[in-house]
N, C-alpha and C positions, 0 to 999 in steps of 0.2 A: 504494500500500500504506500503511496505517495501520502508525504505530508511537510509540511512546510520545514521540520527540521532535517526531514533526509535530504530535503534538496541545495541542501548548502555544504558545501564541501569542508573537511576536516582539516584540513591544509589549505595553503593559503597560493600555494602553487597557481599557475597556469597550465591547460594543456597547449596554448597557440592566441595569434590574435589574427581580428580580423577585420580588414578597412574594407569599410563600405565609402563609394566614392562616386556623388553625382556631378558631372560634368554638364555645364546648360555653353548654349551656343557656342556649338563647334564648329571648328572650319567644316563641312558639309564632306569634302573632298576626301578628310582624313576620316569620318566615323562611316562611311559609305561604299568605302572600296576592301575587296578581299584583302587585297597585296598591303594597304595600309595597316589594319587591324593586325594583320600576323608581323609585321613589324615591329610595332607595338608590342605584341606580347615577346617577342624576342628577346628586345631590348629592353624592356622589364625585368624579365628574368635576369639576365645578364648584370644587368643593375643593381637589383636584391638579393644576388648570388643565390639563387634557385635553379633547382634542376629540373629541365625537361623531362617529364615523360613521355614517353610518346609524342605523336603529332597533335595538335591543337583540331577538335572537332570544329567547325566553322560552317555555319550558313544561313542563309535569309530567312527570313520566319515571319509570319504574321500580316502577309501580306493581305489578309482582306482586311489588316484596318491599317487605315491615312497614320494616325498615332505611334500604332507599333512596329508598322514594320521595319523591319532593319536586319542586320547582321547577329547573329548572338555566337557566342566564343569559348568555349572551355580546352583549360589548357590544364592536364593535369601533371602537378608537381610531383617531388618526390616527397613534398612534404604538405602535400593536401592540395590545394586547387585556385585556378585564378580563371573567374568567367566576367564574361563583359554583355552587353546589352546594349543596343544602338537602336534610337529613334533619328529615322532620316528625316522626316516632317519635323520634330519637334529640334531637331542639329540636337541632342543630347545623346550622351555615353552614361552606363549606370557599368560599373566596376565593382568586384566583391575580391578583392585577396586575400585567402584565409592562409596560412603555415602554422605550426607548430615548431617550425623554427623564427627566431625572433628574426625582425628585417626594418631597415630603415623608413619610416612612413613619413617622413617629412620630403625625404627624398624622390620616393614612391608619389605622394602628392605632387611636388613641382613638376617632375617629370611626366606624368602622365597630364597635366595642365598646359605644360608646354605643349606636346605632342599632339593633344587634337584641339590647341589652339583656343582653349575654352575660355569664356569672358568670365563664368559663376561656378562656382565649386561648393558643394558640399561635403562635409565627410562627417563620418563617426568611425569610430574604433572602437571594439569589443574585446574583452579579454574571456577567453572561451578555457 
């Protein structure tokens, strides 16, 4: 049974964290094209010293709505997962990079700000 004191952990540890990252008008060019987004996740990685695994699942989605459609991205780490979420209508990027290995998020932020050019940013971070 669930109750309010089993759900708090005994230790004070983390298993990982996790940036949740909304990007609002984007250069259009950059959150719209295959070859850009897998860029992107490249040089992320590379950045945050994470390791690929495998290839980066990638493709369009949601095409009967104006709103949603776009590119959506999972790229799995060796240390959990980095997916992305593109509206081409609204020029917004929605990012989640979870690890369980620590990684630089300020860094992570500007970089990913620079890259599709974004005027507004959002973030939170979770400690999971």
């Amino acid at each position: 049974m669930i109750n309010k004191t089993n759900l708090i952990p005994n230790n004070t540890e983390y298993f990982g964290q996790e940036l949740i990252l909304n990007l609002y008008n984007c250069k259009l060019e950059k959150i719209s094209q295959k070859e850009e987004i897998l860029k992107y996740i490249d040089q992320l990685c590379k950045l945050i010293d994470m390791e690929k695994h495998g290839t980066p699942f990638i493709e369009k989605f949601a095409e009967h709505s104006q709103i949603a459609a776009g590119f959506s991205v999972a790229q799995m780490i060796t240390t959990s997962l980095i997916s992305g979420h593109f509206s081409d209508y609204l020029h917004s990027a929605y990012i989640n990079i979870f690890s369980c290995k620590d990684f630089n998020v300020k860094k992570t932020i500007e970089f990913s700000k620079n890259f599709f050019e974004a005027k507004k940013i959002t973030i939170q971070v979770l400690q999971r």
